[in-house]
Structure formats: structure tokens, C-alpha cells
LUMPAVEX-918159 format. One record per residue (C-alpha): x, y negated, z negated; residue number from 1. Coordinates in steps of 0.2 Angstrom, whole numbers, plus 5000, padded with zeros to 4 digits. Example, Ala and Ser with C-alpha at 12.3 -4.5 7.8 and 13.67 -1.06 7.14 Angstrom:
2
node px = 5062, py = 5022, pz = 4961, tiba = 1;
node px = 5068, py = 5005, pz = 4964, tiba = 2;
% end
This chain:
296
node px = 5364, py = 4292, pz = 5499, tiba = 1;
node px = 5352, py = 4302, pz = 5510, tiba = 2;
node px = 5342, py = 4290, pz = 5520, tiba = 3;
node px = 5338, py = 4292, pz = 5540, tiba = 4;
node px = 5334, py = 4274, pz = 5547, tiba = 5;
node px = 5316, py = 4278, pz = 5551, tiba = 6;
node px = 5315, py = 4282, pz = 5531, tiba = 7;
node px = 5325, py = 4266, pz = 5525, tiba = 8;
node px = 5313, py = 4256, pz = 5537, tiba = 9;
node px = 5297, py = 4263, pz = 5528, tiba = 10;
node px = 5304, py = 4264, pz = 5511, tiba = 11;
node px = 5309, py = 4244, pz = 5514, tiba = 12;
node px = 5292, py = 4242, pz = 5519, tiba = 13;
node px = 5286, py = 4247, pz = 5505, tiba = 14;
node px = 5297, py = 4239, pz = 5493, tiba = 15;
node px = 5292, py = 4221, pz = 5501, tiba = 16;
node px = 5272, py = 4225, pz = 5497, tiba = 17;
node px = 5278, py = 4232, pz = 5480, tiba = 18;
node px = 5288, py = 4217, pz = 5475, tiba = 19;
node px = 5274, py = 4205, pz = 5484, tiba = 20;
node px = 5261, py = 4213, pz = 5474, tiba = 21;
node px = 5269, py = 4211, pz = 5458, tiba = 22;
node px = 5273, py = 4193, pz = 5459, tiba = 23;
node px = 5255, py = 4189, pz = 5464, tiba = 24;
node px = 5249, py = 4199, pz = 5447, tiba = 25;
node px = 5263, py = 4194, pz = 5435, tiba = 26;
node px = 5260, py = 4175, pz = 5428, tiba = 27;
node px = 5272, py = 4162, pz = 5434, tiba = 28;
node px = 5287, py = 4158, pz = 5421, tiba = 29;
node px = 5279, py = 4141, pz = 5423, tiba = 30;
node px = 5267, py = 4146, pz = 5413, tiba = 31;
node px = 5270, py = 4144, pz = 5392, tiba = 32;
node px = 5278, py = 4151, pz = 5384, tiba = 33;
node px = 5292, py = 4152, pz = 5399, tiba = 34;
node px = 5304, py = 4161, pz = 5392, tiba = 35;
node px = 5290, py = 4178, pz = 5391, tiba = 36;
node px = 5286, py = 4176, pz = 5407, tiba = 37;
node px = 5305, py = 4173, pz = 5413, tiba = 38;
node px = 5312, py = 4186, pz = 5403, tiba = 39;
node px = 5301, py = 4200, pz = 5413, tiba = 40;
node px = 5301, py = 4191, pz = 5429, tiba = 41;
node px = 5321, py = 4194, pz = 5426, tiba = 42;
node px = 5318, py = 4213, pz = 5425, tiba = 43;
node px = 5304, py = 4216, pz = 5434, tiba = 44;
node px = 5314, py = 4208, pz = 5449, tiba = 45;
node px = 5329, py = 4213, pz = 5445, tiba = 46;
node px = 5329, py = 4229, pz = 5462, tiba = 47;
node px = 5329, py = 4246, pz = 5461, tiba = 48;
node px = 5323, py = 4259, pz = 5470, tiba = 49;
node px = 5303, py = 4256, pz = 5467, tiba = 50;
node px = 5303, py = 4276, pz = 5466, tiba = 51;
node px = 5287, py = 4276, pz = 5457, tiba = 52;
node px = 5275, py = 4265, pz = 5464, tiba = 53;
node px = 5283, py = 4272, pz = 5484, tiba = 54;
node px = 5278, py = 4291, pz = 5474, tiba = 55;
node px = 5259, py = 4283, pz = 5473, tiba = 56;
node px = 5260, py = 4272, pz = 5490, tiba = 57;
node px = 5266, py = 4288, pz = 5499, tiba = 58;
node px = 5254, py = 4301, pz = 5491, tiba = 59;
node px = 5241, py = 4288, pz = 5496, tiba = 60;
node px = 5248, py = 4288, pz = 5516, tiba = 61;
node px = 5253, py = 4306, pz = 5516, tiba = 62;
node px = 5233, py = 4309, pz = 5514, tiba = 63;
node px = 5226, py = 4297, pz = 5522, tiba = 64;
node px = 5220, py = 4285, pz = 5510, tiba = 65;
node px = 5220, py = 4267, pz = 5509, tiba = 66;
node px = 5236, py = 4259, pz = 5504, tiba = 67;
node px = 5235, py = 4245, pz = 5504, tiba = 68;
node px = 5220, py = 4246, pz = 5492, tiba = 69;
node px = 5233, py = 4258, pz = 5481, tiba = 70;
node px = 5246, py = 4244, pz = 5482, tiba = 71;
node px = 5242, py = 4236, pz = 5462, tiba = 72;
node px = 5240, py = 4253, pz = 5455, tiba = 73;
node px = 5255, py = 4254, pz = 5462, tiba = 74;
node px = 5263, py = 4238, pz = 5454, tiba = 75;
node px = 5256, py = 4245, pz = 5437, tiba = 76;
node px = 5268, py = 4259, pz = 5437, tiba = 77;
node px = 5282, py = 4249, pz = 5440, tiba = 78;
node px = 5277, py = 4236, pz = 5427, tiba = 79;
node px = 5277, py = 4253, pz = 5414, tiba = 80;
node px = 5295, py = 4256, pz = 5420, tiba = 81;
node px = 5302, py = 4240, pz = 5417, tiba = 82;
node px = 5296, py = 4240, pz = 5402, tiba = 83;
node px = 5305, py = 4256, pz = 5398, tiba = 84;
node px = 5320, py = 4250, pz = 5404, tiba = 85;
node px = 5320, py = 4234, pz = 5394, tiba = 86;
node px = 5317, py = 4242, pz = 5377, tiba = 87;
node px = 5329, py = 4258, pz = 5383, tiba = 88;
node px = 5343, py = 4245, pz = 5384, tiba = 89;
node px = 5342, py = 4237, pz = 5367, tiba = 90;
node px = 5353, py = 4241, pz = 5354, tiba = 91;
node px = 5344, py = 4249, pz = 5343, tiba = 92;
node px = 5341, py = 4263, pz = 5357, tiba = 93;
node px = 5354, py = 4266, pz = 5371, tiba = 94;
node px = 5363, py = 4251, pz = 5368, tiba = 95;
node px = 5370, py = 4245, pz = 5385, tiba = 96;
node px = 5377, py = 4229, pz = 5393, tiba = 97;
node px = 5372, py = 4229, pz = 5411, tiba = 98;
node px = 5359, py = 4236, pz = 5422, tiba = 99;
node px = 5357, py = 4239, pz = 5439, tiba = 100;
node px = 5372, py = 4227, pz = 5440, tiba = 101;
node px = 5366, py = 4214, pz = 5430, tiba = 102;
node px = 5367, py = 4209, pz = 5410, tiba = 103;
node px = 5353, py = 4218, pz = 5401, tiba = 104;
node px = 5336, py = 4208, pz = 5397, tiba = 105;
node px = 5341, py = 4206, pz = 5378, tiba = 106;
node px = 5359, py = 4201, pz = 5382, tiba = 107;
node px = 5351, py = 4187, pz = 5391, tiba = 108;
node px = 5337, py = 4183, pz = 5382, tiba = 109;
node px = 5340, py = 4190, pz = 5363, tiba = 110;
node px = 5335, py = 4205, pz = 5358, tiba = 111;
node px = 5316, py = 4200, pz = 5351, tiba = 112;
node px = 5311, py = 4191, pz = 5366, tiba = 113;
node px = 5317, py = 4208, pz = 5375, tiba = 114;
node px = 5307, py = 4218, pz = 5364, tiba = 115;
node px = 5290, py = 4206, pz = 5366, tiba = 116;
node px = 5293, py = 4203, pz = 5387, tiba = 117;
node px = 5292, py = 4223, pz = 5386, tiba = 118;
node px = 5276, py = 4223, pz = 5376, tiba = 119;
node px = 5271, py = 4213, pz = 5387, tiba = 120;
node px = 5272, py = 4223, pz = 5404, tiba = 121;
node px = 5265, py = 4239, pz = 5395, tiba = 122;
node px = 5251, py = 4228, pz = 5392, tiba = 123;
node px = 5249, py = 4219, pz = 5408, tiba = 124;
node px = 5251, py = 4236, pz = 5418, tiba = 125;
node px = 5234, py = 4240, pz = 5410, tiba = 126;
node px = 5226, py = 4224, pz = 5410, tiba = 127;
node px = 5228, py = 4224, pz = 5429, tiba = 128;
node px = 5221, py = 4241, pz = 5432, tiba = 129;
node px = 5206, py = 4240, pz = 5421, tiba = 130;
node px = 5203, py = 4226, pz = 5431, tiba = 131;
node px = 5199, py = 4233, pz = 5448, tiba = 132;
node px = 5185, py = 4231, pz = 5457, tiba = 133;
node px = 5182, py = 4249, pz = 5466, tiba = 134;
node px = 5162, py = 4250, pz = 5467, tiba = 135;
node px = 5156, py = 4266, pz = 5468, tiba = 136;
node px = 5174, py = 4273, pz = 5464, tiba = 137;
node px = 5174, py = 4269, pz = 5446, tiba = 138;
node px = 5174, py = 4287, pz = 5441, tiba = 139;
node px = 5191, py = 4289, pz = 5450, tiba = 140;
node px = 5197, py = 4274, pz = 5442, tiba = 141;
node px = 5195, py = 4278, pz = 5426, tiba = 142;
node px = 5205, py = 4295, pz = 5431, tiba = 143;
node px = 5218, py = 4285, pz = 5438, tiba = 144;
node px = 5220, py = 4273, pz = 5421, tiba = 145;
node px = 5221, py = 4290, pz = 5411, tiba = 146;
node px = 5235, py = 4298, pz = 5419, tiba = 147;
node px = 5244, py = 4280, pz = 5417, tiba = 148;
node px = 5241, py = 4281, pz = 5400, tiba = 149;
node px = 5247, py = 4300, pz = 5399, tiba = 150;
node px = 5263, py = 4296, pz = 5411, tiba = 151;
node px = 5269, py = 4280, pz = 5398, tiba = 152;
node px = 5265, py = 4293, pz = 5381, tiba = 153;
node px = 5273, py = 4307, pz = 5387, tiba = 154;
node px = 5288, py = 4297, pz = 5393, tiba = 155;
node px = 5289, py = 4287, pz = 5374, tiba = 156;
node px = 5289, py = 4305, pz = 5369, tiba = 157;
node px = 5305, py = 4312, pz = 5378, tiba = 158;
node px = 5313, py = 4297, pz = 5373, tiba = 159;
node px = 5309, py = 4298, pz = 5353, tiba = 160;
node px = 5316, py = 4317, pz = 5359, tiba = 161;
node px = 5329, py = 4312, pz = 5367, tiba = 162;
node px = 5334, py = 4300, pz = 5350, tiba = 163;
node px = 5334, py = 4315, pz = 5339, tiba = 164;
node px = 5346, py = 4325, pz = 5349, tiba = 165;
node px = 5359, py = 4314, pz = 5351, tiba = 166;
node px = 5376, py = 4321, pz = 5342, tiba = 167;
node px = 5371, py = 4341, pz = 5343, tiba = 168;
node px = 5368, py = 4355, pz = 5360, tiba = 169;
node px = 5349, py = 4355, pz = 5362, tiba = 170;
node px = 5343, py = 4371, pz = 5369, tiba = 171;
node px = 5339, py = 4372, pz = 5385, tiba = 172;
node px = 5320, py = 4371, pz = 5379, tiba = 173;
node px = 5320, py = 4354, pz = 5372, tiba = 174;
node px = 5333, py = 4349, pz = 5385, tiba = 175;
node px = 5319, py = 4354, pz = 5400, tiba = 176;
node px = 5308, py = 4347, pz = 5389, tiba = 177;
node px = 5316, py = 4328, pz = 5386, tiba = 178;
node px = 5319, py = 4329, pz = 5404, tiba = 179;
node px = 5303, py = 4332, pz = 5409, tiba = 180;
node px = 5295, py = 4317, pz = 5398, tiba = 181;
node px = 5307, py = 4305, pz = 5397, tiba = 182;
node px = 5310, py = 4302, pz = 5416, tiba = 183;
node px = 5297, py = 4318, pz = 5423, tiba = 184;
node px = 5279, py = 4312, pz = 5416, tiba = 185;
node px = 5279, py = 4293, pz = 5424, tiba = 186;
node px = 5285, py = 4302, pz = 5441, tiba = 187;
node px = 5272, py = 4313, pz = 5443, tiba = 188;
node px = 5258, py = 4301, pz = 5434, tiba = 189;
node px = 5262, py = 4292, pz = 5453, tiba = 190;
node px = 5259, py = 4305, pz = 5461, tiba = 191;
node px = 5245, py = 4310, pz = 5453, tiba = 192;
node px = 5238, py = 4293, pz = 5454, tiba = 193;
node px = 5240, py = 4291, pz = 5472, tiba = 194;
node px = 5233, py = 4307, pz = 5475, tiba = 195;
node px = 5216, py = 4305, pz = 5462, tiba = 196;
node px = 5213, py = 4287, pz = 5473, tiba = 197;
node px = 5215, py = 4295, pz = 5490, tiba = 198;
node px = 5203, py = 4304, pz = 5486, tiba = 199;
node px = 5214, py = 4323, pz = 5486, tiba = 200;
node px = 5207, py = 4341, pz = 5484, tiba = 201;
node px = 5211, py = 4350, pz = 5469, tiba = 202;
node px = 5221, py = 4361, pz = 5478, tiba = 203;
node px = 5231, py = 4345, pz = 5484, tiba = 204;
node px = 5232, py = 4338, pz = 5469, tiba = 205;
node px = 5239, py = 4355, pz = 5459, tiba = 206;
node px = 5252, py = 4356, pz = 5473, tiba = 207;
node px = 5255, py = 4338, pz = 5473, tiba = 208;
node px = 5257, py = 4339, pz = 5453, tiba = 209;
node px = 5270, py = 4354, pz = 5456, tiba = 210;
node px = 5280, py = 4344, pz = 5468, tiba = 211;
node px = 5281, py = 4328, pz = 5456, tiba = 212;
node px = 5288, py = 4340, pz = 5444, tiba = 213;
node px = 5300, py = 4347, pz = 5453, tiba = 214;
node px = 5306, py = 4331, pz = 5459, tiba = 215;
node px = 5307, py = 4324, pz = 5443, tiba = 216;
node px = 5318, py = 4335, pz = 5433, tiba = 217;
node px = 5329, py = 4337, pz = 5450, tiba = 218;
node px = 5330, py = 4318, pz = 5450, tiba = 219;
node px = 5336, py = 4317, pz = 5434, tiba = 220;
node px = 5348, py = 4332, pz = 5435, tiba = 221;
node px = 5357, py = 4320, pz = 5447, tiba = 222;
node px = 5358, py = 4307, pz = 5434, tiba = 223;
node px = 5364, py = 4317, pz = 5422, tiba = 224;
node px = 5378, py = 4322, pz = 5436, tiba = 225;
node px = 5379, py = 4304, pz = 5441, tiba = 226;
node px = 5384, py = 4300, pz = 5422, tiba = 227;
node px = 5399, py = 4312, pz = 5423, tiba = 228;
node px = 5407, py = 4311, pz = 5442, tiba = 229;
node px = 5396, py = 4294, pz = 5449, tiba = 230;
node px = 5403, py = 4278, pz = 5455, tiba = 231;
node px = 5397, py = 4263, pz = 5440, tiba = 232;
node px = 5398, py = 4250, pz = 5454, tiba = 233;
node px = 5386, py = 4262, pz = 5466, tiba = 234;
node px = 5372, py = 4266, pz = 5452, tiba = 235;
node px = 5374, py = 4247, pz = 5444, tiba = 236;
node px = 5377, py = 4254, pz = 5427, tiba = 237;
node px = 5392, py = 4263, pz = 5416, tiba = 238;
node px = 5395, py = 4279, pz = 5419, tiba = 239;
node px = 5402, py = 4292, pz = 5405, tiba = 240;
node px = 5386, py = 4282, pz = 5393, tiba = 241;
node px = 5378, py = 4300, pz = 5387, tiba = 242;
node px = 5394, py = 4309, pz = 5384, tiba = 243;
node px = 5399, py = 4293, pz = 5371, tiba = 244;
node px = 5381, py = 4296, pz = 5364, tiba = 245;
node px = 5385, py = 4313, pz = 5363, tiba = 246;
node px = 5369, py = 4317, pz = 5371, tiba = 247;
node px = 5366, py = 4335, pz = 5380, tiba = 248;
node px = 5364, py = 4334, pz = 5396, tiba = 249;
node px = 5363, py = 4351, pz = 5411, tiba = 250;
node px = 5381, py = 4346, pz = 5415, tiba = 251;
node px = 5384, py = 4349, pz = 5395, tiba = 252;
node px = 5373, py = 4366, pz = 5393, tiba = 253;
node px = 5376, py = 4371, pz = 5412, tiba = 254;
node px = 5393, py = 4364, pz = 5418, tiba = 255;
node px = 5391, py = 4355, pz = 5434, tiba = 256;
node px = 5390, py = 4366, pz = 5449, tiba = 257;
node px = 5376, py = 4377, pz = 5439, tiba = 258;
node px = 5368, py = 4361, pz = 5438, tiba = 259;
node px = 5367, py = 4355, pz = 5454, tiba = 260;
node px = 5362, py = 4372, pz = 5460, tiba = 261;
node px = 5346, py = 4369, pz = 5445, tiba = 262;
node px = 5345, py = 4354, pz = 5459, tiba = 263;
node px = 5343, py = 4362, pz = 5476, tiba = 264;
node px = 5332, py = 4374, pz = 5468, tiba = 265;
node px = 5319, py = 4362, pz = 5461, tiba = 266;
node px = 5321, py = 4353, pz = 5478, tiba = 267;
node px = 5316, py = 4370, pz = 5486, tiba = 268;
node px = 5302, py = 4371, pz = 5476, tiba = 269;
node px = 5296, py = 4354, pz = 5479, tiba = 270;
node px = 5294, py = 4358, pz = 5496, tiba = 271;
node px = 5288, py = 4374, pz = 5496, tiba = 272;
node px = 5272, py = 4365, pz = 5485, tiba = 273;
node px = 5270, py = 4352, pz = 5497, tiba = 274;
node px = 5271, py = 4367, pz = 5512, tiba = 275;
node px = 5256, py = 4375, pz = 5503, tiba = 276;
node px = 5244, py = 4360, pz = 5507, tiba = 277;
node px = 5250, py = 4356, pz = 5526, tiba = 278;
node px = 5262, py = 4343, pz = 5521, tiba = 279;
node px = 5280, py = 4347, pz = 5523, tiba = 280;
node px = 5282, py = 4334, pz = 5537, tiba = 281;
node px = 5274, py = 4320, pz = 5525, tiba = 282;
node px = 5285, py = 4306, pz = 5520, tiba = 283;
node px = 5286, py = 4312, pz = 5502, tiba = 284;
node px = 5295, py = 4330, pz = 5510, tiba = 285;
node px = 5309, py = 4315, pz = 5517, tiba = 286;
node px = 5307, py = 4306, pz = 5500, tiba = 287;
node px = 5313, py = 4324, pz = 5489, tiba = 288;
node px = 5329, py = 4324, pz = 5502, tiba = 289;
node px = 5333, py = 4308, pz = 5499, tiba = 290;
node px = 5330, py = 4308, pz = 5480, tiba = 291;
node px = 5341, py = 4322, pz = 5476, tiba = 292;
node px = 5356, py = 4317, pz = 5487, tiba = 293;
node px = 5365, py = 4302, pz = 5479, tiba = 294;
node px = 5384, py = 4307, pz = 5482, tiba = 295;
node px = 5382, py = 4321, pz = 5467, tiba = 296;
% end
């Protein structure tokens, strides 16, 4: 993987205020019932890269607004991904075992405690941004809860998409368009959000939204790559998954080298949006690098 040591230190940095943030908003598995608060304790913290909440973190920094006022709208995001995750893994949808290295939340807790620790982080994630206290700034605020809200729909969109097209091609059309929900809409929702609360011009914020774009079907270009020629023990999960499923993929419609050519281009175009705005030497320029370049 891409990573300079200047960029792992700042990444790590922001992980540690992510994860602090998140334990300080998300009850104790202490608190009854337990085995709810447990059961998305156990995902929640389960690792990962924190892609979405660094996104709205380093949108915030790259414009010079306050992060560490940005740091629960952060959480919020990664609460919505978990979530995701949880209810992606469960047998009625994608059906897996193990992720990120470890057995999946149902395979540990049962499949309707899985389901309902889920709910519950989609629920929490809004609970906690409705109630910030921002005066003068609510105006933004409300912004900010609205592209949330658009991010998690658009993303249950691609995956009800994504469902349907399992077992037959998908033109490229539907294929850009599952990409670009399922995985695409809660990327560029940080971005956005980090942009909105630091306060960004719209000429920021449209270039910003064509960066988070780009980066987001380029990020998941490289998954779909990962799945056919990645390392199950480097990415934490099985590999060959959406070729059982008979789901299309680029590698399917494009083959791979066409595919990771799609890659470098919508990495080029990341960075010629963030060039637009004076911020090619931001953090987020280093974070499209180091996105995109996991051993594909």
C-alpha cells in the first residue's frame, strides 16, 4: 500500500481522535441490554481504514476549519458505515464469514441481534448530529445532516441495485451507477460534510464534490480488482466473493488492465478538481495516492 511516513503519522492521528470520539458517543456495553451495545462496540471497533470520517477531517484541515469541532460529525459517518457493513454481511445479503479478519457480527451474535445493533448505529449516527450545539451555525448544520441522509439512501440504493444484478452482465450504466451509490454516495457525503462546516466556497465545494467522486469509484475499481488478484489475509476478507455471486464487476465488463487504467484516470481527475481550487498539495491530493494503490 501507498503510504509516505509523514502520511501514516497524520492518518494514525486521525484514526486515534476518530476512535476516541466514537467511544465517548456510543453507550457502554454496560449499559442494558449489553448484548446491543456489545454487538456494535464489536464492529464499530473492529479497525479499518476510517476512510470516511479522515475524508470529512481532512476536507475540514485542508480549508482551514476547525477539526476538532468536525471530529463527531465525523464519527457519525463511520457509525453509517458500520452499519452497512454489518447488514451487508448477513446472510440474507452478501452472506460472508469474516471481516476485516474477524468473524462477522451475526456469526457472533446471531443474525437478529446483527440486524437490530445495525439499526441501531443508523440511528445513533443521527441522534448524535442532530444534537450539536453550533450557535449561529445551525443553518450549516442542518446542511450537514442532509447530505448524511442523502450519503446513507443513495448507498441503500446501490446495494438494492447491486442485489438485482447479481447472476447477469449489467451494462456498464447500472454498473457506474451501483458503483457510484453503494460505495461512491457515503464517500463524497464526507467530503461534502467536511467541506459545508468549514465553511467552503461553492466553487470549493463543486470541485471538492468532483474529487469525492472520482475517488469513490476509483476506490472501488480497486476492490473490485482486489476481489480477483488481492491477498485475503492483506484485505481481511475472502477474495473471489463477487465472482461466486456472479456479480459484474469492471474486471468482468472491462478485463483487468482496462480497469485499472479506468483507475489512474479518475485518480487524474481527482486531482486536476482539487488543482482547480489551490489544493493539490492538501493532505486529501496524498490521500487519492494512497487510496488507489493497494498492491492492484
Amino acid at each position: 500500500m501507498f503510504v509516505t511516513a509523514e502520511l501514516k503519522s497524520y492518518l494514525k492521528s486521525l484514526s486515534e481522535a476518530i476512535e476516541q470520539s466514537m467511544d465517548e458517543l456510543t453507550p457502554p456495553k454496560t449499559k442494558y441490554p449489553g448484548v446491543l451495545y456489545d454487538s456494535m462496540r464489536y464492529s464499530l471497533f473492529a479497525g479499518g481504514k476510517r476512510l470516511r470520517p479522515v475524508l470529512t477531517l481532512a476536507t475540514v484541515d485542508a480549508l482551514g476549519g476547525d477539526v476538532e469541532e468536525a471530529l463527531p460529525i465525523a464519527a457519525t459517518l463511520e457509525m453509517i458505515h458500520t452499519y452497512s457493513l454489518v447488514h451487508d454481511d448477513l446472510p440474507a445479503m452478501d452472506n460472508d464469514d469474516y471481516r476485516r479478519g474477524k468473524l462477522t457480527n451475526h456469526k457472533v451474535y446471531g443474525d437478529a441481534v446483527a440486524i437490530l445493533a445495525g439499526d441501531a448505529l443508523l440511528t445513533q449516527a443521527f441522534q448524535v448530529i442532530s444534537s450539536l450545539q453550533m450557535p449561529g451555525r445551525e443553518r450549516l448544520l442542518l446542511r450537514v445532516i442532509n447530505e448524511l441522509a442523502n450519503g446513507a439512501f443513495d448507498m441503500v440504493a446501490g446495494q438494492v441495485a447491486d442485489m438485482e444484478n447479481e447472476g447477469r452482465k449489467a451494462t456498464a450504466e447500472t454498473l457506474a451507477f451501483i458503483h457510484a451509490h453503494k460505495t461512491g454516495a457515503l464517500l463524497t457525503a464526507s467530503v461534502r460534510m467536511g467541506a459545508i462546516i468549514a465553511e467552503a466556497s461553492e466553487e470549493q465545494l463543486q470541485a471538492l464534490t468532483t474529487y469525492s467522486q472520482r475517488i469513490g469509484l476509483a476506490f472501488q475499481v480497486v476492490d473490485d480488482i482486489l476481489d480477483v488478484v488481492g491477498d485475503a489475509e492483506k484485505i481481511g476478507k475472502a477474495v473471489g466473493a463477487d465472482a461466486a455471486s456472479e456479480k459484474s464487476t469492471y474486471p468482468v465488463l472491462y478485463g483487468l488492465e482496462e480497469s485499472r487504467a479506468i483507475v489512474r484516470r479518475l485518480t487524474d481527475e481527482a486531482h486536476q478538481a482539487l488543482a482547480s481550487v489551490g489544493l493539490e498539495n492538501s493532505r486529501l491530493s496524498q490521500i487519492a495516492d494512497w487510496l488507489v494503490n493497494r498492491d492492484v
